[in-house]
VEXNUDREN-618303 format. One line per field, with one value per residue (C-alpha): residue in three letters; residue number from 1; x, y, z. Coordinates in steps of 0.1 Angstrom, whole numbers, plus 2048, in hexadecimal, padded with zeros to 3 digits. Last residue first. Example, Ala and Ser with C-alpha at 12.3 -4.5 7.8 and 13.67 -1.06 7.14 Angstrom:
2
r <- c(SER, ALA)
k <- c(2, 1)
c1 <- c(889, 87B)
c2 <- c(7F5, 7D3)
c3 <- c(847, 84E)
end
This chain:
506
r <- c(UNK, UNK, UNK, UNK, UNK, UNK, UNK, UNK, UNK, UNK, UNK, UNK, UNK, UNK, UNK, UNK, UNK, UNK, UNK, UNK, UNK, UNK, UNK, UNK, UNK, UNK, UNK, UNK, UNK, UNK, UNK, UNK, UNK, UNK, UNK, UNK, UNK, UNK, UNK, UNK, UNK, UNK, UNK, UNK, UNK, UNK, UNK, UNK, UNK, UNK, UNK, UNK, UNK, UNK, UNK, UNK, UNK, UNK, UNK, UNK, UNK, UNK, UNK, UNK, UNK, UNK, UNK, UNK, UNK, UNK, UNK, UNK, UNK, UNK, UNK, UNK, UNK, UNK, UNK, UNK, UNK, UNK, UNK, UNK, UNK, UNK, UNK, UNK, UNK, UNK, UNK, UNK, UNK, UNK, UNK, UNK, UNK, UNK, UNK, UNK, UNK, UNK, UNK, UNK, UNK, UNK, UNK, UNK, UNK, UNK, UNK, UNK, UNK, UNK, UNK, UNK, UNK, UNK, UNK, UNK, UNK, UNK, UNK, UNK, UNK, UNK, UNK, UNK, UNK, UNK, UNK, UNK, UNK, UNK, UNK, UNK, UNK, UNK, UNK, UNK, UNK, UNK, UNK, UNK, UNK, UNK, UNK, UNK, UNK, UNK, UNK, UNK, UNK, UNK, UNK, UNK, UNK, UNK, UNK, UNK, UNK, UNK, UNK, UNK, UNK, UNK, UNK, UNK, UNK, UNK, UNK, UNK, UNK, UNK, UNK, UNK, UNK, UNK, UNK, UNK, UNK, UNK, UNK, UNK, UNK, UNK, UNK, UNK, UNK, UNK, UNK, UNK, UNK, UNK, UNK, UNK, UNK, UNK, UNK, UNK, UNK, UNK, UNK, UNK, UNK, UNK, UNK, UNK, UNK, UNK, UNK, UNK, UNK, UNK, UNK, UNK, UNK, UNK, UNK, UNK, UNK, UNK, UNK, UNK, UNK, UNK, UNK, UNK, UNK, UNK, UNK, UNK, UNK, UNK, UNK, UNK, UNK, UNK, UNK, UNK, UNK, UNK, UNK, UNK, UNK, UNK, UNK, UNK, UNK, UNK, UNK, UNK, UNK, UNK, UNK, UNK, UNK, UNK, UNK, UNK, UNK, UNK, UNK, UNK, UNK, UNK, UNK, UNK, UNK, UNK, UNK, UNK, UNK, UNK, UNK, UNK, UNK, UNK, UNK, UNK, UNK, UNK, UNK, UNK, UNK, UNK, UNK, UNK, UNK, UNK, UNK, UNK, UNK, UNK, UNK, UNK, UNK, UNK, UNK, UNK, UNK, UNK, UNK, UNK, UNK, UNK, UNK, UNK, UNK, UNK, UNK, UNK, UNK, UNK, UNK, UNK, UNK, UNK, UNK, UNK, UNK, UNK, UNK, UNK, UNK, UNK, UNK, UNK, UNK, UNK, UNK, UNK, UNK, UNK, UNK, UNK, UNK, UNK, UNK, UNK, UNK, UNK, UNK, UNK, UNK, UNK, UNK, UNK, UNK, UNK, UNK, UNK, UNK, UNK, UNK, UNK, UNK, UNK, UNK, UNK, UNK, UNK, UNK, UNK, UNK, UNK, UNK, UNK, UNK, UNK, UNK, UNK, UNK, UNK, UNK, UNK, UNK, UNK, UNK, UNK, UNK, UNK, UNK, UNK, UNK, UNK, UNK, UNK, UNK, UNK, UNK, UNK, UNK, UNK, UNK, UNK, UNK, UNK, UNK, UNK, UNK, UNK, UNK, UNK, UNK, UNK, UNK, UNK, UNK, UNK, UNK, UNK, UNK, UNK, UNK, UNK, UNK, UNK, UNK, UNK, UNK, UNK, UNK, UNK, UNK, UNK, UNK, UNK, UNK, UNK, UNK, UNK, UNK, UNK, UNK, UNK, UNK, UNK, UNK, UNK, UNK, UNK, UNK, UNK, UNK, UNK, UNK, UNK, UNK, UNK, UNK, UNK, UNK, UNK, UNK, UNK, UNK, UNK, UNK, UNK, UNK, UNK, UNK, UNK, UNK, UNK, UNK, UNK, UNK, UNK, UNK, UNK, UNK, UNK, UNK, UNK, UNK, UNK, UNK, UNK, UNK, UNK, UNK, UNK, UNK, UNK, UNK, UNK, UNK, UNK, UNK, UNK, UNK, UNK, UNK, UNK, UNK, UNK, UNK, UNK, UNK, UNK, UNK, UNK, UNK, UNK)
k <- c(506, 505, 504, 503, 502, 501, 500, 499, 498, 497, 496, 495, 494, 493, 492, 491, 490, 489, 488, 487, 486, 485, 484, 483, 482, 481, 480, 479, 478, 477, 476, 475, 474, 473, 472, 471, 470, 469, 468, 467, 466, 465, 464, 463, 462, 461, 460, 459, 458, 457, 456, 455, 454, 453, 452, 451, 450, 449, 448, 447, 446, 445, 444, 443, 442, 441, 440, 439, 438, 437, 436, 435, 434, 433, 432, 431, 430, 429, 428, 427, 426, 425, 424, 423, 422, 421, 420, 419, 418, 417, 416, 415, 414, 413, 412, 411, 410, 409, 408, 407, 406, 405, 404, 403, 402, 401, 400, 399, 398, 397, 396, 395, 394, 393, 392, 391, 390, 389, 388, 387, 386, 385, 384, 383, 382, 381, 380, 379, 378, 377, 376, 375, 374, 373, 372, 371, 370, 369, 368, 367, 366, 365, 364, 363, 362, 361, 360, 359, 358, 357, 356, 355, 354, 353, 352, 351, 350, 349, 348, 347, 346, 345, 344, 343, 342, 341, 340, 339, 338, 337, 336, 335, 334, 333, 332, 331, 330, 329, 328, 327, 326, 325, 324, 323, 322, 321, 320, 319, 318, 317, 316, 315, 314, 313, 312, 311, 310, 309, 308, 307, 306, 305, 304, 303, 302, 301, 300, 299, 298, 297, 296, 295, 294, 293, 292, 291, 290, 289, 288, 287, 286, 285, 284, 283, 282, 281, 280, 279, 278, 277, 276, 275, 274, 273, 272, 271, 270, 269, 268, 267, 266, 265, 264, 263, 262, 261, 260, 259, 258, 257, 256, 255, 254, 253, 252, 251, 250, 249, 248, 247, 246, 245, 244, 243, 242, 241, 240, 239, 238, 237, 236, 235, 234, 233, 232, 231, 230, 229, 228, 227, 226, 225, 224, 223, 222, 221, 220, 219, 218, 217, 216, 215, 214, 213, 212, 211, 210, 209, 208, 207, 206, 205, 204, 203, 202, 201, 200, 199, 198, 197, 196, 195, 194, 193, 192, 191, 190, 189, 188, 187, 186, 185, 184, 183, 182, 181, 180, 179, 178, 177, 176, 175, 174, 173, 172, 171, 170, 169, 168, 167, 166, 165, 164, 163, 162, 161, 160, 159, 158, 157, 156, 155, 154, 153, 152, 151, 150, 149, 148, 147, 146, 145, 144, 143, 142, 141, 140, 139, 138, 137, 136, 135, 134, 133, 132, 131, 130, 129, 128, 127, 126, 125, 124, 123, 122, 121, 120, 119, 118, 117, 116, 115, 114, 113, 112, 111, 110, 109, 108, 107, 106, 105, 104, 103, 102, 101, 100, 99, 98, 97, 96, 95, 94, 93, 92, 91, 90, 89, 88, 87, 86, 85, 84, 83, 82, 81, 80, 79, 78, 77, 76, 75, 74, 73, 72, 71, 70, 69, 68, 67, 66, 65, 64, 63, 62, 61, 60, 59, 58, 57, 56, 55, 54, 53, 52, 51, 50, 49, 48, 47, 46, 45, 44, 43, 42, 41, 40, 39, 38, 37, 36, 35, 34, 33, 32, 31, 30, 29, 28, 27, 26, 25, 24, 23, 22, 21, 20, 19, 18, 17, 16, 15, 14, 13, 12, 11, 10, 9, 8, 7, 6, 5, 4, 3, 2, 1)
c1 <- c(D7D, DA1, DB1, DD1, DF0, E00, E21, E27, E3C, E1F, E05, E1F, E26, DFE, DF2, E11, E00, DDB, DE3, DF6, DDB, DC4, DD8, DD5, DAF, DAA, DC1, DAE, DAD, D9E, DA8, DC0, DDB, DDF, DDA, DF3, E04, E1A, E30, E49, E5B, E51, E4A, E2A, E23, E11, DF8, DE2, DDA, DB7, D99, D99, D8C, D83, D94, D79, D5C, D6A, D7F, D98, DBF, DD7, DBE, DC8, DDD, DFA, E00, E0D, E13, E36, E2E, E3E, E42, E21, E10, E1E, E17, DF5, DF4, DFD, DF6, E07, DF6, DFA, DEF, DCC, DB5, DAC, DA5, D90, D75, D5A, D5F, D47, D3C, D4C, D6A, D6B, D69, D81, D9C, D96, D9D, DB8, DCB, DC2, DD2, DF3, DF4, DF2, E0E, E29, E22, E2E, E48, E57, E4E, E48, E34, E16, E00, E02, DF8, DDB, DCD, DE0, DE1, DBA, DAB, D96, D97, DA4, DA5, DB3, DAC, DC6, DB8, DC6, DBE, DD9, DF2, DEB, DE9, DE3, DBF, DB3, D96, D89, DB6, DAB, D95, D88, D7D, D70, D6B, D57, D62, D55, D5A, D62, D88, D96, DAC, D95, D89, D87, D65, D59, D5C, D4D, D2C, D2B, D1A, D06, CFF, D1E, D23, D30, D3E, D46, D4C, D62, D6A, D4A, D4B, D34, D3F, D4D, D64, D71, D82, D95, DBC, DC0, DD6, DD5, DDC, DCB, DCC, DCC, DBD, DC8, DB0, DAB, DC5, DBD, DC3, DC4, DEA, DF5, DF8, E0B, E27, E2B, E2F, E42, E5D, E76, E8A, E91, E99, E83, E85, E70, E51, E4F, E4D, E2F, E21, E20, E30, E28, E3F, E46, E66, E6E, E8B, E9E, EC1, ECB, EE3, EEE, EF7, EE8, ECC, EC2, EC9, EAE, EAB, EA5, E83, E81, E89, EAA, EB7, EA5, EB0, E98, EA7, EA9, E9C, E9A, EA9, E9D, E92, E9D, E86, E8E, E7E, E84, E62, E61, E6D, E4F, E35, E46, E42, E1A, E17, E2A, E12, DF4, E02, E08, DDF, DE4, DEB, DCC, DBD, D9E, D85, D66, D44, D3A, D2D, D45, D66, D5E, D39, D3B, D58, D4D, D2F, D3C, D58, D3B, D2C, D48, D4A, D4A, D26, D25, D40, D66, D7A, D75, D72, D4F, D2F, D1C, D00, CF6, CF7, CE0, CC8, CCA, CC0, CA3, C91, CA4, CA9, CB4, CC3, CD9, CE1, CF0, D00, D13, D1F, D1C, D36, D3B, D17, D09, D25, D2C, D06, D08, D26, D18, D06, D1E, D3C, D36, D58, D68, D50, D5B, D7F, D78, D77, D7F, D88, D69, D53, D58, D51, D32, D24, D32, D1C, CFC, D01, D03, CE4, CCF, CD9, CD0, CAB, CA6, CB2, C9C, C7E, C82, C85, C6A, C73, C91, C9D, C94, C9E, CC1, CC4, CBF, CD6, CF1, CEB, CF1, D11, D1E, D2D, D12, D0C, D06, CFB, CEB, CE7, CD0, CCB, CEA, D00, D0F, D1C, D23, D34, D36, D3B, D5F, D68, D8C, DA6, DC3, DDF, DFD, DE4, DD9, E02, E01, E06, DE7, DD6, DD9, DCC, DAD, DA7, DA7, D87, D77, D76, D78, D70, D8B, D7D, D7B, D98, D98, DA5, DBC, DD8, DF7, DE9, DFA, E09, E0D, E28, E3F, E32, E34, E29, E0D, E0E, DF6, DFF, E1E, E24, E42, E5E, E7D, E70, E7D, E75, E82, E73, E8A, E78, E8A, E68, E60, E3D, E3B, E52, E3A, E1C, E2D, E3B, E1E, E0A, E29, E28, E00, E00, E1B, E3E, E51, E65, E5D, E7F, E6F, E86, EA4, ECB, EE6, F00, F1F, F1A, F03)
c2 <- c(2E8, 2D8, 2F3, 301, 30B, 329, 332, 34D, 331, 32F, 327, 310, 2FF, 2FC, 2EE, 2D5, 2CD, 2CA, 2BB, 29A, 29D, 299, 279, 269, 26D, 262, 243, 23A, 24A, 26B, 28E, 295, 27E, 259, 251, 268, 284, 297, 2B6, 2C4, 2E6, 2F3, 2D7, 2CE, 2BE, 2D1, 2B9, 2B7, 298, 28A, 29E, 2B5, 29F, 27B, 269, 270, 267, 247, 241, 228, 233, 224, 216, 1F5, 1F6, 1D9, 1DD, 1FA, 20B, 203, 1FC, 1DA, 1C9, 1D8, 1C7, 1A9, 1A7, 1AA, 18C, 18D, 16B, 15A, 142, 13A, 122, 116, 104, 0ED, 100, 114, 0FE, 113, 135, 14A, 136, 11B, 125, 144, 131, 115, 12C, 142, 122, 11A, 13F, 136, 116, 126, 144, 132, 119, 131, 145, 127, 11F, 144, 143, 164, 170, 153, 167, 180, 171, 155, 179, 197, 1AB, 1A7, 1A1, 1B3, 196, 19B, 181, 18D, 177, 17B, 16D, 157, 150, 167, 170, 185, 1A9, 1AE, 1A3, 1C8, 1CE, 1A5, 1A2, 1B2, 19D, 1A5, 197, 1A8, 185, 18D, 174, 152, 141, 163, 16F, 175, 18E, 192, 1B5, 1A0, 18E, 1B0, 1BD, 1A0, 1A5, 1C8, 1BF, 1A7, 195, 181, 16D, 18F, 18B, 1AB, 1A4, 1B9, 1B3, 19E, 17D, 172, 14E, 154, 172, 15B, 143, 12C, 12D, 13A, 151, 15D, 175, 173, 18F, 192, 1B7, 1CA, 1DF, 202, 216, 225, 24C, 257, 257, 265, 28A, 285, 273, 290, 2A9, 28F, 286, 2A4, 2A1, 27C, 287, 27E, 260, 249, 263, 260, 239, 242, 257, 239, 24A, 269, 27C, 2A1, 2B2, 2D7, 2F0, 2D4, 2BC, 2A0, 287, 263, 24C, 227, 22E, 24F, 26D, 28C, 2AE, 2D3, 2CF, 2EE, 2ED, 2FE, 2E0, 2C4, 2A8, 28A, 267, 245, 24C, 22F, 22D, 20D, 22D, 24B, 263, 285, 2A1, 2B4, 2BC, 29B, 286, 28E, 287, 26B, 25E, 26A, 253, 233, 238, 238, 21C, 209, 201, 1E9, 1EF, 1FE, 217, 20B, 21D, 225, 235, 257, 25A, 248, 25F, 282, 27B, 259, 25F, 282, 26F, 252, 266, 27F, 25E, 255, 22D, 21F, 20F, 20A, 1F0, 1FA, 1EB, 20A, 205, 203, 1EE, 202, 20B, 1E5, 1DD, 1F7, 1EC, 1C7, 1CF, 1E1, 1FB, 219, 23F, 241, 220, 22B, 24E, 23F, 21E, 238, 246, 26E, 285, 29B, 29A, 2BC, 2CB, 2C2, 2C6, 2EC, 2F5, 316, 327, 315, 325, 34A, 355, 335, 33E, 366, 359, 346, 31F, 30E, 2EB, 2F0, 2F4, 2D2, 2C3, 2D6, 2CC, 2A7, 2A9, 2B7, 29D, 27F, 293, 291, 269, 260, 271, 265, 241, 244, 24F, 231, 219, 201, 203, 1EE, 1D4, 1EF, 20F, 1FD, 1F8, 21B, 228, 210, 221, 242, 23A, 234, 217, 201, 1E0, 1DE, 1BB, 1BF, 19E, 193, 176, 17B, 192, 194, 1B0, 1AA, 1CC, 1CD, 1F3, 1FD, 218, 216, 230, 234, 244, 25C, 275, 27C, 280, 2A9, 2AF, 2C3, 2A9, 293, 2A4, 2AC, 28B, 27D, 299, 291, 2AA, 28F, 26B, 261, 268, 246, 22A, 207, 1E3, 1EF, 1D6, 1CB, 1C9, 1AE, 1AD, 18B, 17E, 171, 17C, 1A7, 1BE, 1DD, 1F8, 20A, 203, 21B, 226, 226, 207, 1F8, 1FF, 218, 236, 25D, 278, 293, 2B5, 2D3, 2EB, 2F6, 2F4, 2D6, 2C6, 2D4, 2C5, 2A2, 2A0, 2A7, 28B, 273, 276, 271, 253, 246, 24C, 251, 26A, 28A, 2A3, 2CC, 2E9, 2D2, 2D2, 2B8, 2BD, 2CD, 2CE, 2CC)
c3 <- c(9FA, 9FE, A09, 9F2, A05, A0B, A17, A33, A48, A63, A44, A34, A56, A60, A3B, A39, A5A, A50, A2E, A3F, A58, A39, A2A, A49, A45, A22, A28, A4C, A6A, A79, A76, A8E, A98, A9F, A77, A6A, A6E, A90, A91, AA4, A9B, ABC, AD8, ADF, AC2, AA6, A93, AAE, AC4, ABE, AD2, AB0, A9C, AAF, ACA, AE8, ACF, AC9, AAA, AB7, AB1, A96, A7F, A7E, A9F, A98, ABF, AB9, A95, A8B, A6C, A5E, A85, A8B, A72, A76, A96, A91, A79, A55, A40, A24, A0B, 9E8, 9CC, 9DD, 9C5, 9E0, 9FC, 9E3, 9DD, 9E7, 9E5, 9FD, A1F, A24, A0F, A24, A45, A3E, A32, A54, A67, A57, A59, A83, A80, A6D, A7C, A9F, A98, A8B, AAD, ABE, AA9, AAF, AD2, AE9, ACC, AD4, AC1, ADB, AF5, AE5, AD6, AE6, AC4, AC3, A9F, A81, A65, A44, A23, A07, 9E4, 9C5, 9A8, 98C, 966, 958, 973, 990, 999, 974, 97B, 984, 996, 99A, 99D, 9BE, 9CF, 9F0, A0C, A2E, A45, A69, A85, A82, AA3, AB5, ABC, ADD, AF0, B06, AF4, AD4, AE5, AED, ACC, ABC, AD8, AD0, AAB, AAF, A95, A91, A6F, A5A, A3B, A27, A03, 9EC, 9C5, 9C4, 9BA, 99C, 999, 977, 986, 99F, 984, 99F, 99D, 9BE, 9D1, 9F6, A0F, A32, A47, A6B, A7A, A99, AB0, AB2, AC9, AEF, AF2, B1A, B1C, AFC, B09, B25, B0E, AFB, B1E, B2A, B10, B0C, B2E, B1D, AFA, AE3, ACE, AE7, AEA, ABF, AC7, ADD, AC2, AAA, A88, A6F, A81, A6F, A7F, A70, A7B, A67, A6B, A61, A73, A67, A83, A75, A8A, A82, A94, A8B, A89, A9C, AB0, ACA, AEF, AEE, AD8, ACE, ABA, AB3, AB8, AA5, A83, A6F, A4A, A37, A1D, A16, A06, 9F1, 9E6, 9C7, 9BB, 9A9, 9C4, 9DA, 9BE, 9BB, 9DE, 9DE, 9BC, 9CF, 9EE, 9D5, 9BF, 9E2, 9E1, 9C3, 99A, 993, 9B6, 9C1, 9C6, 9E4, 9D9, 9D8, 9FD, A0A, A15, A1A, A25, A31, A43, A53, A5E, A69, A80, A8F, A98, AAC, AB3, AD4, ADC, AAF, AB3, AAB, A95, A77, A51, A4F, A54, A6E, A5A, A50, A76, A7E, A62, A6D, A93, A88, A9A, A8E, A94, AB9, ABB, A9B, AA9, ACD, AB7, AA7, AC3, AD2, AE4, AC7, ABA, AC7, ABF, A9A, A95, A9F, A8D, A7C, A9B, ABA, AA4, AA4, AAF, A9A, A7B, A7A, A78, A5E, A5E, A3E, A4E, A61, A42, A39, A5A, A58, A38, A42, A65, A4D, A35, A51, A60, A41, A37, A5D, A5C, A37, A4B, A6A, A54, A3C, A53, A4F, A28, A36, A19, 9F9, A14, A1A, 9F6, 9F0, A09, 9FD, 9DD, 9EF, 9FA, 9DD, 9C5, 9AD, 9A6, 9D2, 9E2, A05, A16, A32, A4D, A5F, A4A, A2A, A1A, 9F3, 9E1, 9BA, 9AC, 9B8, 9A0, 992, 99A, 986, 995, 98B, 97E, 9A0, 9A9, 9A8, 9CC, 9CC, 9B3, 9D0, 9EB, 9D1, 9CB, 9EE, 9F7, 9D4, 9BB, 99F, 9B4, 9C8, 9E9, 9F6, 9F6, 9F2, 9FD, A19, A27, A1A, 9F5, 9E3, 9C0, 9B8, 99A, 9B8, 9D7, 9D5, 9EC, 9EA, 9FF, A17, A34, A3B, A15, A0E, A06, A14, A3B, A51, A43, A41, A28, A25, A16, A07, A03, 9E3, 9E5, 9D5, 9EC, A0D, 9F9, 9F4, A18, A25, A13, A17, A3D, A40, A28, A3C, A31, A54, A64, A4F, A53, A4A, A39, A35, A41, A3C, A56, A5E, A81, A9B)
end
């Protein structure tokens, strides 16, 4: 191929996944080359600029911060923990129809206690609940320190994670509780599916490595973590090009060998790692290279898509008491807002989750101001595509359906605010993709149903030699914590094949 630039391992795209491998490879000594297409890292989680705004794109916290938490000790691998300060979120507000659960305090456990103050009906159904979650995350943790004794013997020492693989939440909550409220008080996570389609094994492993100390957020906005994980990759003498899209994936004798990029450039590694949509991975392969990749996609479906409102107001939230995250629900049945998205519709009054940064750290905004986020889980093919095919058309339906979401959340949490409005700009599915790449603006990249969870995800070896996949459509399970892992898993894999060693995360 030439004369070249070579590297020990080429990461196409700065995810959370892609940055967390890239990081531990660097600090390993590896010579790393992080490629990405957009001006900044980070994948979703990053933070923009309007002005004198700072903006989170999309994520309003992050679990496992806490010391010796499971995100904490990623990041103190790659040496960037120092980099970011974390700040306990202690005031969460979820309403529902006909209760509220208001938290002073972060954990999973003080939601426990608050759901045993409004349910003492349930008690037995939630101890029962609380002792299998910890028994599932005992498990889980002991899995990504399998022995080989444990693999032989693996039905004795994995016994829950078998037994649940193929069950739903809803299937444990119907089994364990009368009450409709309780069940829907338990299923209020990060995750667009209903309780009918959602993993348990997944809400177990995310309360347990994720929720059970509380969630954070990072000062500074969500892109100080992406921004950390970059530096950390500098340091150690990586490097990171950016507005630089790869364009094809080399192969020779059946084994990955480099990249092309767009603009022509050509680099070269015995190493691939994609942290990217799979089907766009299929696209950069050579054609007599695609099928066996492709193959493997078919049967995975994505979550949904999300719009998000961002706003800016100069009414004193903190004097009115706001929370710094409230979770709105006006449906109280829980499948019936999936369905209703599965047409490609949106309900009356979907379900709001607001936050409010500058509540955490008011240098987001100037002096006297707040920054308000506004998300709402949604179809990519609402009114076809958000009228994409029209540029005024799909100007229109942002702008009524960003209305109607104003409407709701000052009718129903800040009065007032329509006019004490100083900013506005909204994100639609489109958007999302447009910026990420992920298809269809998928939220979470792929649905957490029992058939797309742990090891029933696509591994982080591809199936050709040399190829490897991260992020949020691969093996563990989405979100920030999650990517990160795979972005553990399969520096994990190439140091361990390469005769390096690399610390677990027990």
């Amino acid at each position: 191929m030439g004369n070249h630039k070579k590297y020990d391992v080429l990461i196409i795209g700065a995810g959370i996944g892609g940055l967390t491998a890239g990081a531990l490879l660097a600090r390993k000594g590896w010579k790393v080359l992080l490629l990405e297409k957009e001006k900044q890292v980070g994948g979703y989680v990053v933070s923009f600029r309007r002005g004198e705004y700072t903006f989170d794109a999309t994520g309003a916290f992050i679990g496992g911060c806490e010391k010796g938490g499971e995100f904490d000790r990623i990041l103190k691998e790659m040496d960037a923990r120092e980099a970011i300060e974390f700040i306990p979120v202690r005031t969460i507000h979820n309403i529902y129809p006909g209760f509220e659960i208001c938290l002073k305090t972060g954990g999973f456990a003080s939601y426990a206690d608050r759901l045993l103050h409004l349910f003492p009906e349930e008690e037995k159904g939630l101890k029962d609940y609380l002792s299998l979650v910890k028994k599932i995350g005992d498990e889980v943790n002991a899995y990504s320190r399998i022995t080989p004794v444990r693999k032989i013997l693996f039905p004795i020492f994995f016994r829950n994670l078998i037994r649940y693989h193929r069950t739903t939440h809803q299937s444990i909550l119907d089994h364990l509780f009368e009450g409709r409220e309780i069940k829907m008080a338990l299923h209020t996570l990060p995750v667009t599916d209903p309780p009918s389609r959602l993993s348990f094994l997944f809400v177990a492993t995310l309360i347990s490595k994720a929720l059970r100390e509380g969630v954070f957020y990072p000062k500074g906005g969500m892109g100080k973590i992406s921004e950390a994980m970059a530096h950390s990759i500098l340091r150690s003498g990586g490097e990171i090009l950016l507005r630089t899209e790869v364009d094809q994936i080399l192969i020779k004798d059946g084994r990955a060998e480099g990249v092309l990029t767009k603009d022509g450039q050509i680099f070269q590694s015995p190493l691939i790692i994609t942290n990217i949509n799979p089907n766009h991975l299929v696209q950069m392969l050579p054609q007599e290279s695609r099928n066996p990749v492709a193959r493997k996609m078919e049967r995975f479906e994505y979550s949904l898509s999300c719009f998000i409102l961002y706003l800016t107001t100069d009414l004193n939230l903190r004097e009115r008491g706001l929370p710094y995250f409230t979770y709105l629900r006006s449906l109280s049945d829980l499948e019936e807002e999936y369905q209703i998205m599965q047409r490609g519709e949106i309900p009356k009054n979907p379900t709001l989750i607001v936050s409010i940064p500058t509540l955490m750290d008011p240098s987001l905004a100037p002096e006297g101001q707040h920054i308000v986020k506004v998300l709402v889980v949604a179809p990519y093919h609402y009114q076809e595509r958000w009228g994409a095919g029209d540029s005024k058309t799909y100007r229109r339906i942002k702008e009524e359906f960003s209305r109607k979401i104003l409407q709701q959340l000052e009718s129903k949490l800040i009065p007032g605010l329509r006019d004490h409005l100083l900013f506005s700009e909204a994100a639609t599915p489109l958007t999302l993709e447009r910026y990420t790449g992920n298809e269809q603006g998928a939220m979470y990249g792929l649905a957490s149903t029992p058939g797309q969870i742990g090891n029933f995800r696509p591994p982080h070896q591809a199936s050709i030699p040399g190829l490897f996949q991260v992020g949020h459509y691969t093996r563990p399970s989405h979100g920030i914590v999650g990517a990160s892992l795979s972005g553990l898993f399969a520096a994990r894999a190439i140091l361990q094949k390469s005769k390096h060693q690399i610390s677990s995360t027990k």
